[in-house]
Phi, psi and omega in degrees: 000116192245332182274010166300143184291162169242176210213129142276110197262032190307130190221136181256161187254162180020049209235130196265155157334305186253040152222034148277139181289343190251002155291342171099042163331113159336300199266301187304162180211116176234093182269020143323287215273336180290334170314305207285001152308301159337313177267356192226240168188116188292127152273110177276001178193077181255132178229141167312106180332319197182103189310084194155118164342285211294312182292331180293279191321333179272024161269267196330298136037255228238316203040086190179133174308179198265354193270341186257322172268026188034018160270081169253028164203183167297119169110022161226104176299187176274091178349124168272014178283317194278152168248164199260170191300317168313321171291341183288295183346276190308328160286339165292348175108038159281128147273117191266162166185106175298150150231148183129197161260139174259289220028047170267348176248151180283164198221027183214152180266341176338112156330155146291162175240032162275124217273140174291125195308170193235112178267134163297125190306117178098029153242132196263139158291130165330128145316159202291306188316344214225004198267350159242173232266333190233124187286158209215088166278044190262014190257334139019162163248029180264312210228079178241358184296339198250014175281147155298316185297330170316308188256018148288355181283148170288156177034084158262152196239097142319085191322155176207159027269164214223102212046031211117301194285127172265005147210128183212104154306092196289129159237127185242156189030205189238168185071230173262029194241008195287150154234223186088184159319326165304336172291309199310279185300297181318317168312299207252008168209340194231017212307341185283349186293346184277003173278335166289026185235353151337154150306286186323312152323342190295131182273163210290175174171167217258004195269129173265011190281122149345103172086003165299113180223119164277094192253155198253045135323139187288134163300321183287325169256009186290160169321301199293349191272300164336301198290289195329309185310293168275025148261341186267349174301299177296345161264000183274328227252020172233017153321118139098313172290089160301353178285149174294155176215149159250158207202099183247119182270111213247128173270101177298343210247198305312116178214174182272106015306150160252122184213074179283108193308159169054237171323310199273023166285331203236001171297345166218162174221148209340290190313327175295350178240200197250153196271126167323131174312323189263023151254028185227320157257164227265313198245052179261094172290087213304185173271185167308287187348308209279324196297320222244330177267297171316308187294320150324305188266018163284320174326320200224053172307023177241011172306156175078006177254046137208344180249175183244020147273154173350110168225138186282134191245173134325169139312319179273339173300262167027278183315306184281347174275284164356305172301313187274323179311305183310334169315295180299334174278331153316314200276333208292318199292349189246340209263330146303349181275338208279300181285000156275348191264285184314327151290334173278352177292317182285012195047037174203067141287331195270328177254008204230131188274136176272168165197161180209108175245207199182149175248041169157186196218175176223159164324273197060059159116337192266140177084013221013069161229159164238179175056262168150152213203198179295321191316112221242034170279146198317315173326308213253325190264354165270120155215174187281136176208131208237143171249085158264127185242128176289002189222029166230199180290179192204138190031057154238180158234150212245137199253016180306135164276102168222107164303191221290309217252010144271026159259343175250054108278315155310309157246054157299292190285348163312332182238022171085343179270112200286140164281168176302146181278117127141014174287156189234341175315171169223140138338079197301132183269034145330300168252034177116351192291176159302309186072203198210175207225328128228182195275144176222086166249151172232141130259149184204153166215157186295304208291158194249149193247132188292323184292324207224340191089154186289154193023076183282141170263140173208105212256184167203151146267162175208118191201128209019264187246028203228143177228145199226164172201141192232135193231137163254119183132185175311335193295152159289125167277189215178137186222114166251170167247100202263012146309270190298350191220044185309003144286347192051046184269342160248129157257111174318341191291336172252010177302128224271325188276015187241333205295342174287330177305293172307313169334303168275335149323305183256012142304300174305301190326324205273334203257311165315308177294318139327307164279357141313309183301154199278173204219020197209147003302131140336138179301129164322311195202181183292317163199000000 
C-alpha cells in the first residue's frame, strides 16, 4: 500500500493554548502555524494527560494515562514494557523518526526529592532490594540515553528503534543549553559557540524576570534553528519515497531558561503584552498555593533562577516572561514554516497530515505565578492542537474535548492501523471517531510543599463547562465555571448553589478514574 497518509507531529515544550497565534493572540503573530491552521481544523479544548514533560509525552506516547504507563511524574523513564503508538506505526511498513526532544528518560543526575521513610525504633527495615513496594529496573542502562554522562562517552549511539523510532536525533534540555546530538554537531561544526552558551556569557539587559538570559548563541546554531534543519533534510531527502511516514519534530522551546536568540529576544515586547487579571483586581483572595509562593519569594528574592516550580512573580517579571516566550514561538513559527515549505519541495505535502501540539502550559503571570506546578488552571493544562489533512477539512475550528493521549490512536485510525488492546486514547471526531465527552488529568510530583504537602496528587475533570480538581495532601479542592470565570479566580467548591454540579462532576470523575485503570497485562488462563 504506497497510497497510505504520512503524518508530521510538530510538538512544543510549555505553549499555553492562547499563545497560539491563530487563537487570535493581540501580539503574537505565527503566520505558520496560522497557515497550517487554515488548512486544517483548530481544537479550541484540547487538554493535557498530565501538566509536566515527562508523564504527558509518555501519554502521548503509550496513548495512556500517567497511572497506567507508569511514568506519573518527572524523574520516571518510560517503562520499555509499554507499547507505542510508534511502534504500531513501524510494524505496519511506517518510517519512523524524532528529531528533538524526547523526555521519556530522565536528563539530569538531580538526586530524587522524595524524603526518606522514618523506621520505628524495635522494627527491623526492609533490606534495600525489599524496601519498595514494586521492583524496578528503570535504573538500567536501556533508559540512560538522555543523561549527559551518556553522552560524554566517545561517539554515543542511541541503540534504536528507540521507542518505536528506526531514527532519532536526540536534542536534550533547554535553552542555549541542549545537548545530545545538537551538542554533538556544535562540537564538530560550530566549536566557538561552546564559549557562548553560559550564564554567565550573556549580553547585558534591563530584564528582571527569573532565568532571562540573553544569550549569545547565534540563531543559525540555537537548538530551534538545528531541530529545523535536520527535519527539513529529512523529507527533502525522501523526494521520490512513496512509503508512508511519521516524523516527529519535538521543540525544546518555548521554556524557562528564556533565552530566545538574536532577533526574537526583543521582537515583542513586555508593555505590549497583556496584563494578567490578578494584578489588576482588588478583591482577589489567592488560594494558599499562591499565598505561600509569594511569601517564599518575599523570603528569597532571588528564587527561581535556577528551579522550575511555581513561582510568584511582579507584574513587570510577568510581562517580560510573555514577552520572550512570544520570542521563542516566533523562531518555533519560522522554523516550522521552513519544514513545511521542505514538504512541499519534496513533493508529499499533498499526502501528509501536519499536527500541531504542545506537552504543557506554563502559569506566565496568571494567578501571579510563572513556570508550573501542582496547580491545575487552565494555563498549564490547556494547549493548542492543530489536525491538518489536505484531504479533510480545512480552516474550521472544533469545540470537541479531546487530549493528549488521542493523538496517536487517532492517528492509528487514520492510517489504518488497530490499536494496542489496553490504549486508553479515543478517536477524535476529525476523523471520524466518537471523541470524549472529558478531560481526565492527572497529576504527581515528588517534592513536598508547603501549599500541598508531600509528594502531593492531583486528579482533575474538565467536563462541559466546568473543572473540579481533587487534591490529595493539604490543598483545598475546587470547582469553577470556565464559562462565567474563564480565569478562573472563584473557587466554587464550597458554594452552597454548586454542590449538585459538583456532585455530579465527581461522579464523572470516579468513572474516569475507573476506566484508567489498567486492564493489561491480559489474564494467562481463566484461572
Amino acid at each position: 500500500m504506497t497510497d497510505r497518509p504520512s503524518y508530521i507531529l510538530f510538538l512544543t515544550d510549555q505553549q499555553r493554548y492562547d499563545h497560539l497565534g491563530c487563537n487570535g493572540h493581540p501580539v503574537l503573530r505565527t503566520p505558520n502555524i496560522d497557515a497550517m491552521a487554515a488548512e486544517g481544523v483548530s481544537h479550541d479544548r484540547f487538554y493535557v494527560a498530565s501538566p509536566v514533560c515527562m508523564p504527558n509525552r509518555a501519554s502521548l506516547m503509550t496513548c495512556r494515562m500517567p497511572s497506567s504507563h507508569g511514568t506519573r511524574s518527572l524523574g520516571i523513564p518510560l517503562n520499555q514494557d509499554n507499547v507505542t503508538f510508534v511502534e504500531l506505526l513501524a510494524a505496519a511498513g511506517y518510517d519512523t523518526c524524532l528529531i528533538g526532544k524526547s523526555h521519556l528518560q530522565n536528563v539530569s543526575d538531580w538526586d530524587i526529592q522524595i524524603d526518606p521513610p522514618e523506621h520505628r525504633d524495635g522494627y527491623a527495615a526492609p533490606p534495600e532490594h525489599l524496601a519498595v513496594a514494586m521492583r524496578s529496573d528503570l535504573d538500567n542502562d536501556a533508559y540512560q540515553y538522555e543523561r549527559q554522562e551518556y553522552w560524554d562517552q566517545p561517539d554515543p549511539k542511541v541503540p534504536l528503534p528507540f521507542y518505536g523510532f528506526n531514527e532519532y536525533v536526540a536534542v536534550m534540555r533547554h535553552g542555549f543549553n541542549t545537548g545530545g546530538e545538537h551538542l554533538e554537531w556544535i562540537k564538530k561544526n560550530a566549536p566557538e559557540t561552546l564559549a557562548l552558551r553560559g550564564r554567565d556569557k550573556q549580553f547585558t539587559h534591563d530584564y528582571t524576570v527569573p532565568q532571562a538570559i540573553r544569550t549569545k548563541v547565534q540563531e543559525e546554531h540555537y537548538s530551534t534553528t538545528y531541530i529545523a534543519n535536520r527535519a527539513a533534510a529529512w523529507l527533502k531527502a525522501r523526494e521520490g519515497n512513496d512509503e508512508p511516514f511519521l516524523l516527529v519534530v519535538s521543540f525544546p522551546d518555548p521554556h524557562h531558561p528564556f533565552t530566545p536568540p538574536g532577533k526574537y529576544w526583543d521582537m515583542y515586547k513586555p508593555e505590549d503584552m497583556v496584563v494578567p487579571a490578578a494584578y489588576e483586581i482588588d478583591d482577589w483572595d489567592p488560594p494558599e498555593y499562591v499565598k505561600s509562593a509569594e511569601r517564599a519569594r518575599a523570603a528569597d528574592p532571588s528564587l527561581g533562577q535556577m528551579a522550575g516550580y511555581s513561582l510568584a512573580v511582579s507584574k513587570q517579571e510577568a510581562l517580560e516572561a510573555r514577552a520572550l516566550t512570544c520570542g521563542m514561538i516566533a523562531m518555533i513559527d519560522d522554523a516550522v514554516g521552513q519544514v513545511r515549505d521542505a514538504a512541499t519541495d519534496a513533493g508529499i505535502a499533498d499526502k501528509t497530515v501536519q499536527i500541531y501540539t504542545s506537552d504543557h502550559g506554563d502559569h506566565l503571570g496568571e494567578h501571579r505565578l510563572l513556570f508550573k506546578g501542582a496547580e491545575q488552571y487552565d494555563g498549564l493544562t490547556h494547549v493548542p492542537f492543530i489536525w491538518a489533512d489536505p484531504k479533510g477539512d480545512s480552516g474550521t475550528r472544533s469545540s470537541d474535548l479531546a487530549q493528549t493521549h488521542d493523538i496517536g490512536t487517532t492517528i492509528l485510525e487514520h492510517a489504518k492501523v488497530e490499536k494496542s488492546l489496553g490504549m486508553q486514547g479515543v478517536v477524535l471526531p476529525t476523523v471520524g471517531g466518537a471523541g470524549r465527552d472529558a478531560a481526565h488529568i492527572q497529576y504527581e510530583t515528588q517534592r513536598t510543599q508547603e501549599a500541598f504537602g508531600p509528594r502531593p496528587r492531583v486528579h482533575t475533570v474538565v467536563y462541559e463547562n466546568w473543572r473540579l480538581s481533587m487534591y490529595l495532601g493539604k490543598c483545598a479542592n475546587e470547582l469553577f465555571d470556565l464559562a462565567e470565570d474563564p480565569g478562573e479566580m472563584t473557587n466554587l467548591w464550597n458554594s452552597a448553589d454548586h454542590q449538585e454540579v459538583k456532585t455530579r462532576l465527581l461522579e464523572r470523575l470516579a468513572e474516569l478514574e475507573i476506566a484508567a485503570v489498567d486492564r493489561v497485562p491480559l489474564p494467562t488462563a481463566q484461572a
